[in-house]
N, C-alpha and C positions, 0 to 999 in steps of 0.2 A: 138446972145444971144439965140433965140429959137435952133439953132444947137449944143450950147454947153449944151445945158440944156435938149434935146435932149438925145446925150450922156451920160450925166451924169444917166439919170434915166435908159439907158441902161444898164450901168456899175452897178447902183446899183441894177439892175433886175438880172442882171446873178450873179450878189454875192450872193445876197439872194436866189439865186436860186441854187448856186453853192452850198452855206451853207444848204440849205434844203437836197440837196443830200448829202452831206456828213454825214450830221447828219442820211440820212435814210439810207445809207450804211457802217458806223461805225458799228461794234461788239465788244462786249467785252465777252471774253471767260475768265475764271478764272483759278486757277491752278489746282485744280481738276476736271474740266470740259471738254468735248472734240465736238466741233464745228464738226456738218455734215451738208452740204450743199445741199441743195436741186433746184436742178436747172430746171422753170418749172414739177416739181414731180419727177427728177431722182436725183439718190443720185449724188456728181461729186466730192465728197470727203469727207475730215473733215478738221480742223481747229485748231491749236494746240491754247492752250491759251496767251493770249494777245488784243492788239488791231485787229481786223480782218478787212478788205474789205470787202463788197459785190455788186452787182449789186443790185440797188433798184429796186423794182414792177416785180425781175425779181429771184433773189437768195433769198430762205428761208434758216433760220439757226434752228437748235434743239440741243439743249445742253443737252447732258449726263453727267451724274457724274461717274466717275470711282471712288470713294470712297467704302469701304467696307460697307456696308448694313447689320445690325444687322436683323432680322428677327424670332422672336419668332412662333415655333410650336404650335397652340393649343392644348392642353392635349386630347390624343385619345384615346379610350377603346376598346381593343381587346383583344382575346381568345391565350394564349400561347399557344406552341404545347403542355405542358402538361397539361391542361383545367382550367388553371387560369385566372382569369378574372381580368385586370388590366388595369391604366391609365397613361398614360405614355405622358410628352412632352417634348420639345425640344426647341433650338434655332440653328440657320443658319447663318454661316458667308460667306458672298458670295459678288464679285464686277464683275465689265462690264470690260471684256478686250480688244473686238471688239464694237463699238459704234454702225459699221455699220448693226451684225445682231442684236444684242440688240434691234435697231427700226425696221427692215425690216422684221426680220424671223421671231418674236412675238408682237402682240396687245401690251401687258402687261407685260413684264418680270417679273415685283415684283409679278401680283399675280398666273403670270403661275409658279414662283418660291415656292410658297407658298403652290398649288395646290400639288405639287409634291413633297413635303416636307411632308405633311400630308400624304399620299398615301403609301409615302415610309415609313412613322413611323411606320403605321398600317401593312405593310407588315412584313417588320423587326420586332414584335412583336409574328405576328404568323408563324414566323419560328424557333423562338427562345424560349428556355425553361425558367421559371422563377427563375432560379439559375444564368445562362446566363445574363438574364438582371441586376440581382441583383451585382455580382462579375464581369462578363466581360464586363463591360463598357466599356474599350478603342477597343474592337472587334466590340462592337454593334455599337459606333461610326465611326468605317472606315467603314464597310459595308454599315451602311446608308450613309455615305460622298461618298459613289459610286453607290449609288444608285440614289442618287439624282445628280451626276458630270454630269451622262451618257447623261441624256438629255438635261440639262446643257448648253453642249458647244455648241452643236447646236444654240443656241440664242446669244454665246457671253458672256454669265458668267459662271465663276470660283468657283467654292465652294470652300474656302479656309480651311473652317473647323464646327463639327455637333458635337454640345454637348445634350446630354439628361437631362436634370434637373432634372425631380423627377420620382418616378415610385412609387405610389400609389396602396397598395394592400386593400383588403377590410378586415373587423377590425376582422372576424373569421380568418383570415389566419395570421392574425398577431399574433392573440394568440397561433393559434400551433406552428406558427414560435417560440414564444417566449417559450412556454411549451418545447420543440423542445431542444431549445438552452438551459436551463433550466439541461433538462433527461443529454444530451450531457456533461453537467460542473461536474453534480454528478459523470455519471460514470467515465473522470478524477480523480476526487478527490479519488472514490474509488480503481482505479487503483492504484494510488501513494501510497495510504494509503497499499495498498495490497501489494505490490514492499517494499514499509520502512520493513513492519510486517515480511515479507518472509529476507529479509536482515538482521533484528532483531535477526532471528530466526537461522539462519545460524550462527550470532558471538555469539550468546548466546549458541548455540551447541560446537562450539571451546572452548569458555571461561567452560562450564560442563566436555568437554575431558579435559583442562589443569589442572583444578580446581580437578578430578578425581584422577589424578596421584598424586596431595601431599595433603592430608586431613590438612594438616594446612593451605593452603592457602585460605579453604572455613571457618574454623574459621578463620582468620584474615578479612574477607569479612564479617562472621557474624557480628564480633565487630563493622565493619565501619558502619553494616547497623545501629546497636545499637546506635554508638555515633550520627549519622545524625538524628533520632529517638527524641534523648536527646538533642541534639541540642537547637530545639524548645524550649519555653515557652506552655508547654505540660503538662496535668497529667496521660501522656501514659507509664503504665509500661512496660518494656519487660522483659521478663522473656526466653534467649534462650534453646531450648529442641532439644536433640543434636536427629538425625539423625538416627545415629545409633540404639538408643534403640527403637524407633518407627520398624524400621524392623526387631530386633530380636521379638518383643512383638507380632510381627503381625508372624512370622514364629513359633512359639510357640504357639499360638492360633488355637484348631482342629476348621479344616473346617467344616462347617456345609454345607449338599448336598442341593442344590438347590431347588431339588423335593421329599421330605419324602415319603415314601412308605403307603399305606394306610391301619389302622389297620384293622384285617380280625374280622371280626362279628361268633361271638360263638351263634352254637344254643343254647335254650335256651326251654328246657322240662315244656310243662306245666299239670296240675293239670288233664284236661278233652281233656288230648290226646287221652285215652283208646277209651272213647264214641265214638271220634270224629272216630276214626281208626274203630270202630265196623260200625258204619253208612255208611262207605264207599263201604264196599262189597254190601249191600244192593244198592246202587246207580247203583252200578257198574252192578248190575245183569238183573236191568230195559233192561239193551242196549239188551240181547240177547234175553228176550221176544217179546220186540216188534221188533225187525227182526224176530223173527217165528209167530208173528200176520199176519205181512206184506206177508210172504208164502202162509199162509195158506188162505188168503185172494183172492192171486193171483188163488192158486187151485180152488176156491170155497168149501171149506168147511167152517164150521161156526167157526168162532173166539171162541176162550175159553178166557172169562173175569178175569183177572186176580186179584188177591183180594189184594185191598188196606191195606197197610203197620196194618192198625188198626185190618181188619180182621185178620192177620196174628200173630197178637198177641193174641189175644182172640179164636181162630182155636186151638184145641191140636191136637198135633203129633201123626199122625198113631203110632199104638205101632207096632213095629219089632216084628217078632215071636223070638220066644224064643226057649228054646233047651228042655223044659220040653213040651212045643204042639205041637212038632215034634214029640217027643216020644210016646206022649200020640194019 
């Protein structure tokens, strides 16, 4: 009895012992997951998913996800090359294709991913113009999906694909942008409208050469315009006035010159011209005395004072000899 009971507790020490190992060397890997084994600290493989073995106290296990990792950019604010100041972010579709550098080559793949996602946004920003980022989105997208690939594989992930979400201008640039787009739609319109006018103008010069050649067919175009005129619920008379009689009336009409000649001014004699005419030689006679004051001044001899207009009237005239005190 003690020897069978003996065994018995043997048998059920190595069961439970057996089950205790198995229990600590069971894995289970999943389907999206990929088992690397670590054997005392070296890597000695990976583990496809399912149930897995390992050596207990002796094999560690670390599961990756090779699933696609969404990854939103924070919004960044950088200077374009042509000095606009914008914010711009993104999101990152990226998965693990190698397990083994995923853990070995990086601390952290998601945030050395992350790291380098920002870095690359802000790059991609100022090397690109704000038209660039506006219109070529699927450009600014590969460039950055290669910029952040490069360093990438080194770790074992894949960027599959880098979409930019919003790019945020600041709200002065939006309004020239829109003033902008605004100027742009007018001059369209006014082109078209320019293009119809000139087109207009072209079949309304055909339809004047046709219309030239048989003067009845611009009366018959009178009448239409009349009845359309009449048409209406209107108290519009027409009254038409032919064509004709307007340019004989205007050709029969003398021209009048643009610039009339300006009429000439008639002297015109007055009453106390004589006086005026007599005073003038008097005026006139002042100039030659006083240049011979001015001589004689220069000489030094003494000036002879010349007598005012009053003495000269009241002064009587040397009498002229005569022909009888000659005689005598």
């Amino acid at each position: 009895m003690d020897i069978a009971a003996i065994l018995g507790s043997i048998v059920g020490v190595g069961v439970l012992a057996g089950g205790v190992l198995t229990a600590a060397s069971a894995r289970v890997v999943t389907q999206f997951e990929k088992g690397l084994i670590f054997r005392f600290g070296r890597v000695v493989g990976t583990r496809d998913p399912g149930l897995r073995m390992i050596i207990p106290f002796v094999d560690r296990m670390r599961k990756v996800s090779t699933q696609i990792v969404t990854m939103p950019v924070p919004a960044q604010e950088g200077i374009t090359r042509d000095n606009v100041t914008v914010r711009v972010d993104a999101v990152v579709y990226f998965r693990v294709f190698d397990p083994v550098l995923a853990v070995v080559e990086v601390q952290n793949y998601l945030f050395a991913v992350g790291q380098v996602a920002q870095t690359s946004l802000r790059s991609i920003i100022g090397k690109s113009d704000l038209d660039s980022l506006l219109s070529n989105r699927e450009e600014m997208n590969k460039g950055l999906e290669i910029m952040i690939d490069s360093p990438a594989l080194g770790w074992g992930v894949h960027i599959d694909r880098v979409e930019i979400k919003d790019v945020a201008l600041p709200d002065s640039l939006k309004r020239s942008m829109s003033r902008q787009a605004e100027a742009e739609r007018e001059r369209r319109a006014r082109v078209i409208s320019a293009e119809g006018e000139l087109q207009a103008s072209k079949m309304l010069a055909q339809a004047g050469a046709q219309m030239s050649e048989s003067p009845a067919a611009l009366q018959l175009r009178l009448l239409e315009t009349v009845v359309q005129v009449a048409a209406e619920k209107n108290s519009t008379l027409v009254l038409p006035f032919p064509v004709e009689l307007l340019r004989f009336l205007e050709r029969s009409t003398p021209q009048v010159p643009a610039n009339p000649p300006a009429p000439q001014q008639v002297p015109v004699e007055r009453a106390d011209a004589p006086a005026a005419a007599a005073d003038q030689p008097a005026a006139l006679t002042d100039k030659p005395v006083a240049a011979a004051e001015q001589s004689a001044v220069a000489a030094g001899e003494p000036a002879a004072i010349p007598p005012s207009p009053g003495q000269r009237q009241l002064d009587p005239p040397d009498e002229a000899p005569t022909e009888n005190s000659t005689r005598t």
